[in-house]
C-alpha positions in Angstrom: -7.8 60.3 -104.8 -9.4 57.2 -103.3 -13.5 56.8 -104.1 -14.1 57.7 -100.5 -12.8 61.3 -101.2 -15.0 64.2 -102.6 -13.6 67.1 -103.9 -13.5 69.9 -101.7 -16.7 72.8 -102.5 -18.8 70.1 -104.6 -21.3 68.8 -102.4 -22.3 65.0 -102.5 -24.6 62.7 -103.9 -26.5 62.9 -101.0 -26.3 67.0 -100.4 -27.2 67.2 -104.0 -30.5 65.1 -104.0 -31.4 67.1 -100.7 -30.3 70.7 -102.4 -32.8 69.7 -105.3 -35.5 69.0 -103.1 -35.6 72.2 -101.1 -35.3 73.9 -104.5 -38.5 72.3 -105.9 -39.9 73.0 -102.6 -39.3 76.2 -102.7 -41.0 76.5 -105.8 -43.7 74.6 -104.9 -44.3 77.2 -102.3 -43.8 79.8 -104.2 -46.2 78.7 -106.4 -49.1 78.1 -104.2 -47.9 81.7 -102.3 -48.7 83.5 -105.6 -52.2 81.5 -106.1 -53.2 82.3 -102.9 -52.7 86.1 -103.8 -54.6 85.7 -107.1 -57.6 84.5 -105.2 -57.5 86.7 -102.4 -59.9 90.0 -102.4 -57.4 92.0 -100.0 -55.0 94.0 -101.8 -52.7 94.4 -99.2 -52.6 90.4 -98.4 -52.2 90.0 -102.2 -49.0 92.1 -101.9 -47.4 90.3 -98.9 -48.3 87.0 -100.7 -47.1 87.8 -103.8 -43.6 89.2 -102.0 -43.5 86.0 -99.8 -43.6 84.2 -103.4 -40.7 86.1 -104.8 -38.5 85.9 -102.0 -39.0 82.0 -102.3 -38.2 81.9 -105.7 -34.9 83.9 -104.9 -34.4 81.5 -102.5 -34.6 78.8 -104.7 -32.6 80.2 -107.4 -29.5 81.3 -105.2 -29.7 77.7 -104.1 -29.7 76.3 -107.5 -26.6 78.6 -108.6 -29.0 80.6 -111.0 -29.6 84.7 -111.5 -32.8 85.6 -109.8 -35.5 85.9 -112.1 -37.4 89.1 -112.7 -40.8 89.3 -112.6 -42.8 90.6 -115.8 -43.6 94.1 -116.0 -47.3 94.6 -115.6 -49.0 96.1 -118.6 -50.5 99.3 -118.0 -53.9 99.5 -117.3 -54.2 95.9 -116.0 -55.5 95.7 -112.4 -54.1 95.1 -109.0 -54.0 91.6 -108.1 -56.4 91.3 -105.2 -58.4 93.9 -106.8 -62.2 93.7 -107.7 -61.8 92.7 -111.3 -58.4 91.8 -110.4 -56.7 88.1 -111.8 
């Protein structure tokens, strides 16, 4: 195999760096999806937010070759997010 030749399935040094990118994008957005929900007063845009967050870490994580994460169980008695008194 001459150095010109990848093997086929393995992405190259180029797809690689731009694979790693979208990931931390992803996250990135994820992130600022789930602070956005944290802040908000409306329940119900707290709960598309906090979705929109999740299905970008899935994203991100199916990209990356990992299991989805799951997210914490919420302890009972805490509040809604979104929800007066809420995080």
């Amino acid at each position: 195999m001459s150095t010109g030749q990848l093997t086929p399935g393995v992405p190259g040094p180029r797809q690689a760096t731009d694979q790693r990118r979208r990931v931390a994008l992803l996250l990135e957005t994820a992130d600022v999806l789930a602070e956005r929900a944290r802040r908000t007063d409306d329940a119900v845009l707290a709960q598309v937010l906090l979705r929109r967050s999740a299905q970008r870490r899935a994203q991100a994580a199916r990209l990356a070759g990992h299991p989805v994460p799951r997210p914490a169980p919420r302890q009972a008695g805490s509040p809604e997010p979104g929800a007066p008194g809420g995080a």
